[in-house]
C-alpha positions as CSV (number, residue, x, y, z in Angstrom):
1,X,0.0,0.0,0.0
2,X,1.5,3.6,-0.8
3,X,2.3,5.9,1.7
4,X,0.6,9.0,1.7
5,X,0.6,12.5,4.0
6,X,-1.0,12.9,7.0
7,X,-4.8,13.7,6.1
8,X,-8.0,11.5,7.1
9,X,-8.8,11.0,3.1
10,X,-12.2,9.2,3.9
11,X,-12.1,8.0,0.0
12,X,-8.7,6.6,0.4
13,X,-9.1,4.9,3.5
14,X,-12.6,3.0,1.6
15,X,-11.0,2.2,-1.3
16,X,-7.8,0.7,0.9
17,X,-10.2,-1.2,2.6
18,X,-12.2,-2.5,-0.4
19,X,-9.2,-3.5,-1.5
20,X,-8.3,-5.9,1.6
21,X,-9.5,-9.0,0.3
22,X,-7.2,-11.6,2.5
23,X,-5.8,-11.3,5.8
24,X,-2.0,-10.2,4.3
25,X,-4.2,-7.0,2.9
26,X,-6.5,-6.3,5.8
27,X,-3.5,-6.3,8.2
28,X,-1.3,-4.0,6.2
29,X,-4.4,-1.9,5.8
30,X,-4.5,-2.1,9.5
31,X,-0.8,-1.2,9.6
32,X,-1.5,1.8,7.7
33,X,-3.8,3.1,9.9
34,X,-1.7,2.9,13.3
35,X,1.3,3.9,11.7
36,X,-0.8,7.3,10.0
37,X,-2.2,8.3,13.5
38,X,1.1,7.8,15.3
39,X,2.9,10.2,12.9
40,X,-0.4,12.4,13.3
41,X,0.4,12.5,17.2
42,X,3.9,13.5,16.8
43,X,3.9,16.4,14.7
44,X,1.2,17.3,17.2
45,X,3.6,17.0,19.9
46,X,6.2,18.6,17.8
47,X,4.2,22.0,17.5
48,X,3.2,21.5,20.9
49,X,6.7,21.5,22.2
50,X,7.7,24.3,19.9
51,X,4.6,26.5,21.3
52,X,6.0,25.7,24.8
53,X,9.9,26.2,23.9
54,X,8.9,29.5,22.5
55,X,6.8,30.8,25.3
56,X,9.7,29.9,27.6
57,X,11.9,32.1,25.1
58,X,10.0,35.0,25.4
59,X,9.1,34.6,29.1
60,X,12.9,34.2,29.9
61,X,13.3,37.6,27.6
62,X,10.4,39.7,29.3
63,X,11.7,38.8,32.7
64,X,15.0,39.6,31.9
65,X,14.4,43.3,30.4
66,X,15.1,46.4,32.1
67,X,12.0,47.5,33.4
């Protein structure tokens, strides 16, 4: 099965599926899926982190300042 970027692509993921006609196909479908929402997770962990290293950033700048 191709790999493709992160989006839910409801068409895709029916047409994959129609597709899995034996257990070798239905299990890299299912493959697929966990290994698409585990990269979903970390790039939201990524921007996550960089929203948080960036706040610290600027916090660590403001409270530094002559005021």
């Amino acid at each position: 099965m191709p790999e493709q970027h992160a989006e839910f692509d409801y068409g895709r993921y029916r047409r994959l599926l129609a597709e899995a006609v034996d257990d070798r196909k239905r299990l890299a479908f299912i493959d697929l899926l966990i290994e698409e929402r585990a990269r979903e997770r970390l790039e939201a962990k990524r921007a996550s982190d960089r929203v948080a290293m960036t706040l610290a950033t600027i916090t660590t700048m403001l409270s530094s300042s002559p005021g």
